[in-house]
C-alpha positions in Angstrom: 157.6 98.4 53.9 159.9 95.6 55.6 161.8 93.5 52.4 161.1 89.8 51.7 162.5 87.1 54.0 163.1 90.4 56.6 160.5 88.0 59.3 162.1 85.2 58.3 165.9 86.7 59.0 164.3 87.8 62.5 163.5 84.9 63.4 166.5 82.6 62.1 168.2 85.8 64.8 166.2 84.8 67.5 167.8 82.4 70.6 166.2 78.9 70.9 165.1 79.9 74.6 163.1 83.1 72.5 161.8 80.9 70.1 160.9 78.2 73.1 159.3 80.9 74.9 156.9 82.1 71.9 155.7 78.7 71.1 154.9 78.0 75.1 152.5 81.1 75.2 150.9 79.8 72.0 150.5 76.7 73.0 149.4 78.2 76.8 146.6 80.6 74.8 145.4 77.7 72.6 144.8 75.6 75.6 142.9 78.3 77.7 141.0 79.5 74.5 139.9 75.6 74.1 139.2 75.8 77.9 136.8 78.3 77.7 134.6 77.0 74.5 134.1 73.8 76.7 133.3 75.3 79.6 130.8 77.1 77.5 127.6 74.3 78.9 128.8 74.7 82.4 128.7 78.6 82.2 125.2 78.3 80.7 124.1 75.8 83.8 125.4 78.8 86.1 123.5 81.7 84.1 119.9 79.3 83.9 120.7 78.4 88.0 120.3 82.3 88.8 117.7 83.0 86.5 115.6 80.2 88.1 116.5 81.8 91.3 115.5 85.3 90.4 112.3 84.3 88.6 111.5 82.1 92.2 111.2 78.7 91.1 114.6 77.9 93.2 114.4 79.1 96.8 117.4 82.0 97.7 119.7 80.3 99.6 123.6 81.0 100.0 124.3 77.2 101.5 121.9 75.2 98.0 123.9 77.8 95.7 127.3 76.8 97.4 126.5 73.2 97.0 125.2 73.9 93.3 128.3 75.5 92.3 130.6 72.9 94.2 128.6 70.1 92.3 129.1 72.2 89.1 132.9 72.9 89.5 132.6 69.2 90.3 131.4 67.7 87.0 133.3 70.6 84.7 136.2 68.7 86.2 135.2 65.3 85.7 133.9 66.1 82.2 137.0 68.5 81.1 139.9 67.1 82.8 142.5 68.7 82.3 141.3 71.6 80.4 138.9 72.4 82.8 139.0 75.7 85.0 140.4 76.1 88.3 138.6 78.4 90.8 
């Protein structure tokens, strides 16, 4: 079992760039965690758009599901800004 105060001695041991480093990937995952709980609604819009497709009530077409996902990727990016996915 590590002592008390051993993480604490590790990390006064650590460089600045180390310690730099670590917080940028936190900060990096929090960002694309947040990403993908708001782009939760737009995923949803994509899964109800095939169902409808399947089911028939939207026609099969490869140029009306291009245009639906371009408007999609469209709005996510309007609505999300920054946080919004890239494709």
């Amino acid at each position: 079992m590590a002592e008390p105060g051993f993480h604490l001695q590790a990390a006064l041991t650590q460089t600045v760039p180390e310690l730099a480093s670590c917080a940028h990937a936190y900060a990096v995952a929090c960002q694309v965690a947040t990403s993908n709980v708001l782009a939760m609604p737009f995923d949803w819009a994509r899964l109800e758009y095939a169902r409808a497709v399947r089911l028939g009530l939207i026609e099969r077409s490869m140029l009306a599901c291009a245009n639906y996902a371009r408007w999609l990727n469209a709005l996510e990016r309007l609505t999300l800004g920054p946080l919004a996915r890239r494709y």
